[in-house]
TORTIZA-731207 format. One line per field, with one value per atom (N, C-alpha, C): atom name; y, z, x; chain. Coordinates in pm, whole numbers. Layout:
<nodes>
atomo <- CA, ...
py <- Y, ...
pz <- Z, ...
px <- X, ...
cadena <- A, ...
</nodes>
This chain:
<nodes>
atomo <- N, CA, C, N, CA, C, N, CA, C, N, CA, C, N, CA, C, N, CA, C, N, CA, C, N, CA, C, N, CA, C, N, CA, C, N, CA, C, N, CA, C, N, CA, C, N, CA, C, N, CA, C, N, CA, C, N, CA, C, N, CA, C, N, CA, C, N, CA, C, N, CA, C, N, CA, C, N, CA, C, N, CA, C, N, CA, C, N, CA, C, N, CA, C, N, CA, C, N, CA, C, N, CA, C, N, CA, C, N, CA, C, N, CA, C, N, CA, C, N, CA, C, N, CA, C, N, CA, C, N, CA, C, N, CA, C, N, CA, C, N, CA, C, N, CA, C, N, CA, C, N, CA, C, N, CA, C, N, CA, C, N, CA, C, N, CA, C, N, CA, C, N, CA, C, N, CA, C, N, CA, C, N, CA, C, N, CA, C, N, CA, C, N, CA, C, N, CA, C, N, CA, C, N, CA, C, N, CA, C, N, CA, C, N, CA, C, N, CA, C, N, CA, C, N, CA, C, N, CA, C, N, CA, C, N, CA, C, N, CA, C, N, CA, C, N, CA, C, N, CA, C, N, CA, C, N, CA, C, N, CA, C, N, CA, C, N, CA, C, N, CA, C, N, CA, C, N, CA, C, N, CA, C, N, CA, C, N, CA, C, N, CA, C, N, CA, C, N, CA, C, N, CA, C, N, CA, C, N, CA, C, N, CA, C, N, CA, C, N, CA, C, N, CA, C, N, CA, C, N, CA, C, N, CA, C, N, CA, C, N, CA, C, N, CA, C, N, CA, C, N, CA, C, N, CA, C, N, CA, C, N, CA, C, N, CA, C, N, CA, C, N, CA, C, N, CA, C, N, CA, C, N, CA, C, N, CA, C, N, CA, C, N, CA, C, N, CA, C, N, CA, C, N, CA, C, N, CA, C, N, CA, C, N, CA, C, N, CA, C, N, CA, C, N, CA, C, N, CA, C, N, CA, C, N, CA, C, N, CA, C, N, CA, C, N, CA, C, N, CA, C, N, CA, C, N, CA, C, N, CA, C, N, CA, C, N, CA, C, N, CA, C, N, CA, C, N, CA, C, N, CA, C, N, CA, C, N, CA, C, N, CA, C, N, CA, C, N, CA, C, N, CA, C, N, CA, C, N, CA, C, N, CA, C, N, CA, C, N, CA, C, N, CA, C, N, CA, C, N, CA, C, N, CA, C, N, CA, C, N, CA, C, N, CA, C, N, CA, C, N, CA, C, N, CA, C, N, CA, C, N, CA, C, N, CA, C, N, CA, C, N, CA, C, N, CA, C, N, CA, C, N, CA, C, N, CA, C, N, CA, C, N, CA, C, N, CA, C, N, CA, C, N, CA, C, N, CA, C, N, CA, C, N, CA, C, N, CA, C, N, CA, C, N, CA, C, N, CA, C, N, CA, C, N, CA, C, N, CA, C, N, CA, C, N, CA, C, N, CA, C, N, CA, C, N, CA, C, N, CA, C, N, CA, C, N, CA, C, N, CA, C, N, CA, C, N, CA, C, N, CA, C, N, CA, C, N, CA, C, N, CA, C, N, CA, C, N, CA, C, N, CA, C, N, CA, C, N, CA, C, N, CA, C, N, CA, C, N, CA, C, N, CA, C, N, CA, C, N, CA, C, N, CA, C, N, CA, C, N, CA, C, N, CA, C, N, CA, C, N, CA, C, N, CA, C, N, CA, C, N, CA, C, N, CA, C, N, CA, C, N, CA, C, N, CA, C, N, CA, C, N, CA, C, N, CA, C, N, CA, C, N, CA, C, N, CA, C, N, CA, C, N, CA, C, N, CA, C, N, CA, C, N, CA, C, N, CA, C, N, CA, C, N, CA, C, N, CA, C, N, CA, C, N, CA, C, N, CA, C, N, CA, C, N, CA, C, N, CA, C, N, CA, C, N, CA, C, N, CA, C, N, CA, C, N, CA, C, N, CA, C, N, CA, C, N, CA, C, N, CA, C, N, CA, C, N, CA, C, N, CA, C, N, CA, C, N, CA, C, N, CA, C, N, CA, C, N, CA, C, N, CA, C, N, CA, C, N, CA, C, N, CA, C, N, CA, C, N, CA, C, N, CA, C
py <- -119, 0, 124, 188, 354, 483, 551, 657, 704, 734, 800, 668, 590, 453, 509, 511, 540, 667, 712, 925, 870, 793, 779, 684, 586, 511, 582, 677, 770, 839, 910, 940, 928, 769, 696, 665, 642, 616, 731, 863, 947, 1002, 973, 979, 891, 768, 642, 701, 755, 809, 899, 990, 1068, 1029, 956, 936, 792, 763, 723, 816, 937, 1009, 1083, 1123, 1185, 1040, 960, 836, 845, 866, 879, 936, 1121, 1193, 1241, 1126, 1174, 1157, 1075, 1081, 1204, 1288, 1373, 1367, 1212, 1143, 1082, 1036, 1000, 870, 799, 656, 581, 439, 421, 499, 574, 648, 636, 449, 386, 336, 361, 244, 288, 414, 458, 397, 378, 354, 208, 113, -54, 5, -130, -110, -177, -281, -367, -391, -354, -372, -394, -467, -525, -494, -502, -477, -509, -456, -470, -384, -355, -257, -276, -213, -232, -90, -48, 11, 44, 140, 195, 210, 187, 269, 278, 360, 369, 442, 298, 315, 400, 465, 574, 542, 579, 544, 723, 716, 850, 827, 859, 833, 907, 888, 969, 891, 952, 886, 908, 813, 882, 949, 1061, 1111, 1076, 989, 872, 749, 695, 518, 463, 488, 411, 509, 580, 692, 533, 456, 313, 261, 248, 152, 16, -35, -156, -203, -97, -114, -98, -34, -6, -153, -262, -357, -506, -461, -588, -547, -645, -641, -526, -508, -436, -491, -665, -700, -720, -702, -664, -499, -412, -319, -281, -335, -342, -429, -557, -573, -505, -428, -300, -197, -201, -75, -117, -219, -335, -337, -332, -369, -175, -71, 44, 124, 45, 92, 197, 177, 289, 397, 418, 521, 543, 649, 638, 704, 768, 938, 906, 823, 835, 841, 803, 810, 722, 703, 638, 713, 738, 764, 724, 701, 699, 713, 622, 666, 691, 578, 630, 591, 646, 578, 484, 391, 290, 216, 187, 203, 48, 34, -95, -121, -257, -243, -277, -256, -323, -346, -464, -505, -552, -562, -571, -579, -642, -669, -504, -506, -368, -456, -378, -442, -338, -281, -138, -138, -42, -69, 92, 81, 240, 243, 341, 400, 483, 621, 687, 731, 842, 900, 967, 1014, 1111, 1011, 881, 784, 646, 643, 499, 415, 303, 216, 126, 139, 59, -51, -172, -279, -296, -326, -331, -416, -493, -630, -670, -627, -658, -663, -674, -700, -593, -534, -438, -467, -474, -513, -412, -365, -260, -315, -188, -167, -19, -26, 103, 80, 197, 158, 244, 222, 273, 308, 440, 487, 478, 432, 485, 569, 691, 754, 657, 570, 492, 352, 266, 183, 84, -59, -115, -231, -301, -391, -505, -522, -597, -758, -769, -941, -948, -797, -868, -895, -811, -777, -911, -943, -1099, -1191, -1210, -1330, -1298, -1219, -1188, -1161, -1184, -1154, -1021, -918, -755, -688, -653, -576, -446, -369, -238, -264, -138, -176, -54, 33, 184, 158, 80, 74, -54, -51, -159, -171, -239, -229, -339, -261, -331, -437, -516, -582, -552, -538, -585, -647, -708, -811, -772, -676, -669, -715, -779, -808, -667, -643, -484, -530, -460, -501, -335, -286, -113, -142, -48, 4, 112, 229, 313, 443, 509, 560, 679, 676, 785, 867, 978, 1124, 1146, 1144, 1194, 1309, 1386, 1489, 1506, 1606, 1576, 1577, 1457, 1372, 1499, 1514, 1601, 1520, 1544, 1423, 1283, 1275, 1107, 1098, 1209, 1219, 1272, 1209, 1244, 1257, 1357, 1363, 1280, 1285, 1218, 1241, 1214, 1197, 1095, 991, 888, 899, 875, 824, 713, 647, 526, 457, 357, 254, 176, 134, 3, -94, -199, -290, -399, -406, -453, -567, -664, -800, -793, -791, -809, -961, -994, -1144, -1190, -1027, -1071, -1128, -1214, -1300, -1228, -1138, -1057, -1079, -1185, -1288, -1201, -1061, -1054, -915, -856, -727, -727, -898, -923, -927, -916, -858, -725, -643, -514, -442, -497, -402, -506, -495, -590, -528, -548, -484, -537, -491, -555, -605, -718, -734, -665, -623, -567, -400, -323, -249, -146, -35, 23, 180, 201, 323, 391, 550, 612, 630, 658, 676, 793, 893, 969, 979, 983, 981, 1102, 1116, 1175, 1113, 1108, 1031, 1087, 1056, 1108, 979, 938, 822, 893, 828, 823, 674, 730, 701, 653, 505, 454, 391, 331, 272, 135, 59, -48, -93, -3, 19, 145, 116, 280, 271, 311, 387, 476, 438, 516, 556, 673, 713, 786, 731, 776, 752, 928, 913, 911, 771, 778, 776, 834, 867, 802, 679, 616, 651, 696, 684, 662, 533, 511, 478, 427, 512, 463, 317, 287, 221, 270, 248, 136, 102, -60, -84, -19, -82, -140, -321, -369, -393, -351, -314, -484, -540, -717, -757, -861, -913, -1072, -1106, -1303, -1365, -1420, -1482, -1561, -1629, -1721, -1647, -1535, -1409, -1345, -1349, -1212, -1058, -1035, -863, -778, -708, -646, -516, -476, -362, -227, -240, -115, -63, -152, -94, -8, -9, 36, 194, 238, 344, 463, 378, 426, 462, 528, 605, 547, 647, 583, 519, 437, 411, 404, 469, 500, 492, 428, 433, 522, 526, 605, 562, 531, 524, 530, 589, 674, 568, 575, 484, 554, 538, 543, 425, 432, 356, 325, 268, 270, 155, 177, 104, 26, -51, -141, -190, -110, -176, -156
pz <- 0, 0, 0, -108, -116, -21, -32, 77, 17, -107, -166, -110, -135, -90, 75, 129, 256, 315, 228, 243, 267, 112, 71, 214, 257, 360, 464, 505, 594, 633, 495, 484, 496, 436, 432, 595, 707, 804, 919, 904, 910, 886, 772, 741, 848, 802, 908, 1055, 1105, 1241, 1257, 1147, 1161, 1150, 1083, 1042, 1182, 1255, 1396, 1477, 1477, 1612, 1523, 1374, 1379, 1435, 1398, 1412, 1553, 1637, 1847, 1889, 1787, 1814, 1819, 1671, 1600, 1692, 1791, 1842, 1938, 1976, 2078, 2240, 2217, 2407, 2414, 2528, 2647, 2600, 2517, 2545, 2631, 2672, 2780, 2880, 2992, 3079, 3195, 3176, 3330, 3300, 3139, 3102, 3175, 3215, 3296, 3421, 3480, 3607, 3623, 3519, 3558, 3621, 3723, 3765, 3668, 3583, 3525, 3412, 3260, 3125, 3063, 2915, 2838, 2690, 2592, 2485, 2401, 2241, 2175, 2024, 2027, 1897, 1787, 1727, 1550, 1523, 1429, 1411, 1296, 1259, 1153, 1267, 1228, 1246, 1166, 1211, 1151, 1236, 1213, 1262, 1196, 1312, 1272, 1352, 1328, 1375, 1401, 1513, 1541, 1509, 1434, 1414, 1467, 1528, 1542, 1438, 1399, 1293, 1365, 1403, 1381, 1305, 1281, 1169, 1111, 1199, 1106, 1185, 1074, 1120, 1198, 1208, 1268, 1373, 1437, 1574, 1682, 1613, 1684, 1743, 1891, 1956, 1916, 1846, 1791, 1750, 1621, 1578, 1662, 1818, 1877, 1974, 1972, 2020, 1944, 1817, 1705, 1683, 1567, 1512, 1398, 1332, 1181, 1126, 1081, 980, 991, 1096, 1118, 1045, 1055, 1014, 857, 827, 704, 608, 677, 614, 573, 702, 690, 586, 562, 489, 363, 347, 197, 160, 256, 201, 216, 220, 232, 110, 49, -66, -13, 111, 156, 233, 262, 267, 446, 475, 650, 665, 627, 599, 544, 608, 549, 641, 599, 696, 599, 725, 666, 759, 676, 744, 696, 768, 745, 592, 532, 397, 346, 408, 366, 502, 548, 629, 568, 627, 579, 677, 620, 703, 745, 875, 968, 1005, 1089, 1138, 1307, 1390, 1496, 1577, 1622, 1676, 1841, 1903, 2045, 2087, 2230, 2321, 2484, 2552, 2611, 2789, 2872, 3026, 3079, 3105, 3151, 3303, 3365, 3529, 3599, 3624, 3693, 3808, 3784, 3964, 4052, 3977, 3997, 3889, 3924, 3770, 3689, 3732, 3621, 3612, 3659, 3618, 3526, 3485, 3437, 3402, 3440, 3445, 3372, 3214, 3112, 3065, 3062, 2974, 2858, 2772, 2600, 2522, 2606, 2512, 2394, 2250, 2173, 2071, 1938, 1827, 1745, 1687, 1584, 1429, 1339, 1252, 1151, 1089, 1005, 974, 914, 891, 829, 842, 827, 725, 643, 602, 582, 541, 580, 380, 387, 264, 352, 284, 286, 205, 237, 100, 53, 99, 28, -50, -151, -188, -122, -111, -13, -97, -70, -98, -176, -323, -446, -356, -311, -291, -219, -107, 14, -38, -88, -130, -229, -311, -368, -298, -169, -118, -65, 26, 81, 17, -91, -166, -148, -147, -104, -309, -293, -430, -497, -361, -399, -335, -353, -285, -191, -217, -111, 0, -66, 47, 154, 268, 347, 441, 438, 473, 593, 730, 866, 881, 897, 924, 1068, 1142, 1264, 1319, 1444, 1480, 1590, 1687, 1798, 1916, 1974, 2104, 2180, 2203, 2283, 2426, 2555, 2613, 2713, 2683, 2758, 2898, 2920, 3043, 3066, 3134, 3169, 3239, 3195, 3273, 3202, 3203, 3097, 3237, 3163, 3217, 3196, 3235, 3135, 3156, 3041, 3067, 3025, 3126, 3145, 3017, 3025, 2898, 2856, 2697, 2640, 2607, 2608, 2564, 2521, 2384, 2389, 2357, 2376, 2334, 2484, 2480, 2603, 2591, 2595, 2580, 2671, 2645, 2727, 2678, 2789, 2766, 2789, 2747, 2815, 2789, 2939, 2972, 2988, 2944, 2976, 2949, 2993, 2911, 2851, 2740, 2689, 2682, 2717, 2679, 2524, 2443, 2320, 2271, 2234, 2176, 2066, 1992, 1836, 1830, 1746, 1689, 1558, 1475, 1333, 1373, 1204, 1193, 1133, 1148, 1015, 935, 895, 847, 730, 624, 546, 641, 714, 782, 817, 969, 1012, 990, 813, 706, 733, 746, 776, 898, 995, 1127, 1217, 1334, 1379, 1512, 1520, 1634, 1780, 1875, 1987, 1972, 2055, 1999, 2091, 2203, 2276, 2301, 2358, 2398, 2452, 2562, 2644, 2586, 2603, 2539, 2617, 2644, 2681, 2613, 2661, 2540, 2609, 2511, 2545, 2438, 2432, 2364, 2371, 2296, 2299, 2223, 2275, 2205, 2238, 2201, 2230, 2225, 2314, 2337, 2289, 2194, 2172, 2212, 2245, 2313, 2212, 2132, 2076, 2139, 2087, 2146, 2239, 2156, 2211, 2237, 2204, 2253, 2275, 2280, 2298, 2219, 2133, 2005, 2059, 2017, 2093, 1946, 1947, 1841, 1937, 1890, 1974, 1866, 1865, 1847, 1936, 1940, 1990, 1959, 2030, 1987, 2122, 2062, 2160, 2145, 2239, 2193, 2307, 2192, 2267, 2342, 2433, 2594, 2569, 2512, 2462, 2345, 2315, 2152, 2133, 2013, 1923, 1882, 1832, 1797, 1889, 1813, 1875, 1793, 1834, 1795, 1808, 1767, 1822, 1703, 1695, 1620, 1658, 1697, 1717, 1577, 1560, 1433, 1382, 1492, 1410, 1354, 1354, 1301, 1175, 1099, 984, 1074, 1040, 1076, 1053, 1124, 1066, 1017, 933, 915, 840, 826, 816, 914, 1050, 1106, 1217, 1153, 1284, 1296, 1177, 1107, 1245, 1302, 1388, 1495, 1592, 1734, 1808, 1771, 1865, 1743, 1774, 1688, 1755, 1786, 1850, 1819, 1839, 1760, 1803, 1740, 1761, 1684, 1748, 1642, 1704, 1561, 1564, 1549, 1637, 1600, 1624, 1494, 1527, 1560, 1673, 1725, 1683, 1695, 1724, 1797, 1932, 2039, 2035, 2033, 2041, 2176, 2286, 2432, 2464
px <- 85, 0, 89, 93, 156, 110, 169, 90, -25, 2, -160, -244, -226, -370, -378, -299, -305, -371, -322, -418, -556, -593, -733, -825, -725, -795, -817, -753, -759, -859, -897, -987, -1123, -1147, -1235, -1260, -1188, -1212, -1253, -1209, -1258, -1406, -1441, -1560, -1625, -1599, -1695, -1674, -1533, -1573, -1670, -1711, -1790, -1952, -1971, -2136, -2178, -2025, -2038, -2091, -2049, -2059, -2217, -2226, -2330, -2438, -2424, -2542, -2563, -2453, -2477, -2526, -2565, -2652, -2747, -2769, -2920, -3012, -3040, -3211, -3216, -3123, -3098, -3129, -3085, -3132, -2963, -2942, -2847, -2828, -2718, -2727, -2630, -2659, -2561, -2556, -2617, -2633, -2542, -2494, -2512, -2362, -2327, -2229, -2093, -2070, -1952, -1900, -2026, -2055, -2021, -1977, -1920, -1764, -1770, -1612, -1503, -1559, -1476, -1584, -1561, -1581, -1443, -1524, -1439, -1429, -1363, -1358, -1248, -1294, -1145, -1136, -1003, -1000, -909, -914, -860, -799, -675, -625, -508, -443, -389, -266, -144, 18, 69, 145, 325, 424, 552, 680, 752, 833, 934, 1052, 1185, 1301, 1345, 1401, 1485, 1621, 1657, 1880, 1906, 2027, 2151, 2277, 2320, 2479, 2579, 2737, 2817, 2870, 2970, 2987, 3127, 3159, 3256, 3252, 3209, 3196, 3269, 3430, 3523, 3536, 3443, 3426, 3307, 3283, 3159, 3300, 3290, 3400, 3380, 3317, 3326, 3432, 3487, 3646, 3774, 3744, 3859, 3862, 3744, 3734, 3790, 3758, 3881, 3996, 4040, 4122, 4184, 4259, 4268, 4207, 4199, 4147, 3987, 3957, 3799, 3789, 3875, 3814, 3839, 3968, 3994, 3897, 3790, 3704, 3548, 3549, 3443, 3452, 3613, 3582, 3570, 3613, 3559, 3456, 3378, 3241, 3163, 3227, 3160, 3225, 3310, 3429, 3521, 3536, 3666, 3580, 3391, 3438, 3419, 3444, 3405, 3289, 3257, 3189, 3024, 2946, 2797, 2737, 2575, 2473, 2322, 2236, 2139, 2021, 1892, 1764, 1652, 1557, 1406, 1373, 1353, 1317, 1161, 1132, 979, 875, 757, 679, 569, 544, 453, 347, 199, 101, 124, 74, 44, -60, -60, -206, -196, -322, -287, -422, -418, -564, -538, -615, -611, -745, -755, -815, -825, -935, -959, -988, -910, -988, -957, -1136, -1075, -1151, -1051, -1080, -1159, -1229, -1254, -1246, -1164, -1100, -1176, -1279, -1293, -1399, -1475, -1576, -1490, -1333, -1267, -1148, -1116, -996, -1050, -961, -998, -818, -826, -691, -726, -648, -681, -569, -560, -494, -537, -455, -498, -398, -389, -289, -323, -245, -236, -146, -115, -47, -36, 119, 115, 203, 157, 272, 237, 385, 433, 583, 611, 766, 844, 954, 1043, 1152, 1174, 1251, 1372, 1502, 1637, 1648, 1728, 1800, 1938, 2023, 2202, 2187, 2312, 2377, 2510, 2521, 2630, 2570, 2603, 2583, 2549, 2467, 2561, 2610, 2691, 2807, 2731, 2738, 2687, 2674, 2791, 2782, 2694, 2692, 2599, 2458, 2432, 2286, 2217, 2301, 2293, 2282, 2356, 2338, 2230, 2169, 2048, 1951, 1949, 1795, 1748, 1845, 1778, 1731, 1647, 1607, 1680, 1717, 1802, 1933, 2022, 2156, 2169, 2043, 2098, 1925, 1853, 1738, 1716, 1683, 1648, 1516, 1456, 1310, 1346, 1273, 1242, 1160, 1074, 974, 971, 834, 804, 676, 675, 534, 557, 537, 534, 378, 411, 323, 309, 230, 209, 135, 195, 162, 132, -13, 12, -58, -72, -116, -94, -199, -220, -341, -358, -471, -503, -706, -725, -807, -782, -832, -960, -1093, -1164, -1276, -1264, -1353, -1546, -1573, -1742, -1815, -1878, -1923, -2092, -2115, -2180, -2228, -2396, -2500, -2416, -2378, -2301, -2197, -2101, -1937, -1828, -1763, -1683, -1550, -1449, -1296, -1221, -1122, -1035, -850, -798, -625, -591, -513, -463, -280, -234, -56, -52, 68, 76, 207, 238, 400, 306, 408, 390, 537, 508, 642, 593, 677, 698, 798, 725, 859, 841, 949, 897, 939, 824, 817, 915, 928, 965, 1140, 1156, 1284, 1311, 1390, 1451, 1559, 1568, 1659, 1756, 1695, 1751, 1820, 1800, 1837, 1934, 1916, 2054, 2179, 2180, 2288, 2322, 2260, 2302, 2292, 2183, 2134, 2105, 2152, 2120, 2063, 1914, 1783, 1776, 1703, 1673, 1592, 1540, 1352, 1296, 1298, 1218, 1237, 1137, 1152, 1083, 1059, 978, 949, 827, 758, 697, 733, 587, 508, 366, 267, 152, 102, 40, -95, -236, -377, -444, -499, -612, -727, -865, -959, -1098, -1221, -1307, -1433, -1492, -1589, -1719, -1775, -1894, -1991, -2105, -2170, -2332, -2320, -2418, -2516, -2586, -2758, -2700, -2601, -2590, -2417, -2375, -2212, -2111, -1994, -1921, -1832, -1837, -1743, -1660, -1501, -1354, -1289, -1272, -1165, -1046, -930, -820, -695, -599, -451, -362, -309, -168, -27, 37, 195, 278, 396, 426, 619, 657, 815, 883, 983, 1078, 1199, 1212, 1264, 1378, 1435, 1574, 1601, 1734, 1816, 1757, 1774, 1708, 1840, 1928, 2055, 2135, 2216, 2280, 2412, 2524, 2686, 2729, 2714, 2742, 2838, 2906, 2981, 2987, 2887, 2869, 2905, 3037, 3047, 2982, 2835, 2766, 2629, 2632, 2552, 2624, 2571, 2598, 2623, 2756, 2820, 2759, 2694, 2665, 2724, 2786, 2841, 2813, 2674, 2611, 2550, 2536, 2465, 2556, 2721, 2804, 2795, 2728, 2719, 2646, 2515, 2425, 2483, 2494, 2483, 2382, 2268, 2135, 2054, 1947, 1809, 1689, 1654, 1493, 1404, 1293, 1146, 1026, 998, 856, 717, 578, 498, 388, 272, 182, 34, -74, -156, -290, -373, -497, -610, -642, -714, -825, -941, -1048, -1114, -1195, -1239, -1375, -1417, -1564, -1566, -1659, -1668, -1816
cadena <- A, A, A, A, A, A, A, A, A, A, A, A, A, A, A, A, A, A, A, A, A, A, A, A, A, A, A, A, A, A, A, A, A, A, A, A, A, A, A, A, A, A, A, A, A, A, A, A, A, A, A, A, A, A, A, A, A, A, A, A, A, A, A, A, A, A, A, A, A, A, A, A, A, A, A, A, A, A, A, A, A, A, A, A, A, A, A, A, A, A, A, A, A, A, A, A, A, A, A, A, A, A, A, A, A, A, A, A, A, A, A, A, A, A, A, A, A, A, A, A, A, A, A, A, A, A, A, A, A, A, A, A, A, A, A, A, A, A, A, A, A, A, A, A, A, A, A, A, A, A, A, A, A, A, A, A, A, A, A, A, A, A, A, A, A, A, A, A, A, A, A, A, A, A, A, A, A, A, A, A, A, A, A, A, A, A, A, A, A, A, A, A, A, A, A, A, A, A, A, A, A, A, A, A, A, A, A, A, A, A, A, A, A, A, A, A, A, A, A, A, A, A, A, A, A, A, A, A, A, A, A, A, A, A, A, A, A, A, A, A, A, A, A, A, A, A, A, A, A, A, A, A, A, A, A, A, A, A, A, A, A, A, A, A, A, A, A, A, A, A, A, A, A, A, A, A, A, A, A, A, A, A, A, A, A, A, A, A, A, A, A, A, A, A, A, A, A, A, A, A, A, A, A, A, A, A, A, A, A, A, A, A, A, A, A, A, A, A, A, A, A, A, A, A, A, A, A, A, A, A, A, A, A, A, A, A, A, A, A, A, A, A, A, A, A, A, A, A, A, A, A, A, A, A, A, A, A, A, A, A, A, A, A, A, A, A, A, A, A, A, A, A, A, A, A, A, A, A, A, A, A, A, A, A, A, A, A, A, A, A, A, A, A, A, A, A, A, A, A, A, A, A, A, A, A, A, A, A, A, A, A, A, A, A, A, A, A, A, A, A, A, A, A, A, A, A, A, A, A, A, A, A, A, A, A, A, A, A, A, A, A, A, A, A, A, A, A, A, A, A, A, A, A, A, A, A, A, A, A, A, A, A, A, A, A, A, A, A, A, A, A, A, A, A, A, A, A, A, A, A, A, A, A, A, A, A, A, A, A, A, A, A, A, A, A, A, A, A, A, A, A, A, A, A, A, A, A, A, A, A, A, A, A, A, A, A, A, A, A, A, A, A, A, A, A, A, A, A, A, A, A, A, A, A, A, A, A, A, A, A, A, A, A, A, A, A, A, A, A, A, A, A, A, A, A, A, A, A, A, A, A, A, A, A, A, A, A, A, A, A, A, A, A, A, A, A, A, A, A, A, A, A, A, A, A, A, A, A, A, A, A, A, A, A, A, A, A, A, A, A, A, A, A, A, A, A, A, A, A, A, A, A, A, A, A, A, A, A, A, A, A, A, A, A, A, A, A, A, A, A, A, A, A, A, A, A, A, A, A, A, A, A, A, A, A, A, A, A, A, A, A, A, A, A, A, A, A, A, A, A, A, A, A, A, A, A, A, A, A, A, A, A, A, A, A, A, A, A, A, A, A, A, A, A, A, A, A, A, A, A, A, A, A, A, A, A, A, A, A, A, A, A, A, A, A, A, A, A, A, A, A, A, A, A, A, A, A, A, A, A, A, A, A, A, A, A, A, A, A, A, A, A, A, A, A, A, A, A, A, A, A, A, A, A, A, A, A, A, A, A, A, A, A, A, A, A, A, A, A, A, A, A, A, A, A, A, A, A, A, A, A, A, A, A, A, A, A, A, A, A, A, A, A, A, A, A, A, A, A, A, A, A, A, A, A, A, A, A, A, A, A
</nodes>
């Protein structure tokens, strides 16, 4: 899916949020009156992302203590495969849409708290431009399509928690903020990457929402954006010889993620 397809779906879901919330209002009565008032409801939702990576570069490759940890001929083979040079960088090349579905156990604390779990699944991916080539053989043996692009895969398990804010509900729409962590495993094998980057699988996020509950005849409709970033590097500097080297990825400093999800809730 291209971004224009993606604009367009966007769109399209937008709309449907909307002829949601106009449909919550049309009879001009109160629905769900009482539905706030459970201590313990359940639910589950469906959703749109996309991953983003924060770089930092060194601004010369052989500045990664990696090389001050081998040999020469460890580094003399790095620079083999970069054609000599020290001096590049790689970023974010394009964003690309995901999806992510989950399960809802939401706890009320209070009439203005609510302590929500939302264990579920996100899969997308990211992808990397070099300004340098990368190395003909490698790219052959790995089945890569380009030699300056590299595409992420991920399957992460999401595991949040946190707590929404919420503000005084208008006939059948109600605001809200939600904070929260999430902890994350990624599932994917990234079998052709490990050629070049080699990732953590896990890793910890803050996360901050905004959403607005509407309030239907026979359920509660949640539209919510969230923005999750995070808290530590994804890059790993490793050299396990029974691993592919990675030696593009010595390139990186930090690698940070970040990503953007639109929600939507059925409870």
């Amino acid at each position: 899916m291209n971004l224009l397809k993606l604009k367009y779906f966007v769109v399209i879901l937008t709309l449907f949020v909307g002829s949601v919330y106009a449909f919550g209002q049309r009879k001009g009565v109160n629905n769900l009156t009482f539905f706030d008032d459970r201590q313990l409801h359940f639910g589950f939702y469906l959703g749109l992302n996309t991953m983003d990576y924060r770089i930092t570069n060194y601004n010369n490759v052989l500045e990664n203590p990696v090389f001050a940890s081998n040999t020469d001929d460890f580094k003399k083979k790095a620079l083999e495969y970069y054609g000599n040079n020290k001096e590049f960088a790689a970023e974010v090349y394009t964003i690309l849409p995901g999806f992510t579905v989950g399960g809802v156990v939401n706890y009320r604390l209070n009439r203005d708290f609510d302590l929500r779990f939302t264990p579920g699944m996100s899969l997308g991916s990211r992808s990397f431009k070099y300004f340098i080539p990368l190395n003909e053989a490698l790219v052959e043996e790995n089945g890569m399509d380009k030699q300056t692009y590299l595409t992420t895969p991920s399957a992460y398990v999401d595991l949040p928690i946190g707590i929404r804010y919420k503000g005084f509900r208008h006939f059948n729409t109600r605001p809200y903020v939600y904070l929260g962590v999430t902890y994350r495993q990624d599932l994917e094998n990234k079998r052709i990457t490990e050629s070049v980057v080699h990732l953590k699988k896990s890793g910890e996020y803050a996360e901050i929402g905004l959403g607005i509950d509407s309030y239907l005849e026979y359920f509660r409709f949640t539209a919510e954006f969230r923005f999750s970033y995070g808290l530590n590097s994804l890059i790993r500097h490793d050299t396990d010889p029974q691993r592919p080297i990675p030696f593009y990825g010595f390139i990186f400093k930090e690698l940070d993620s970040n990503i953007f999800t639109l929600i939507f809730y059925f409870e």
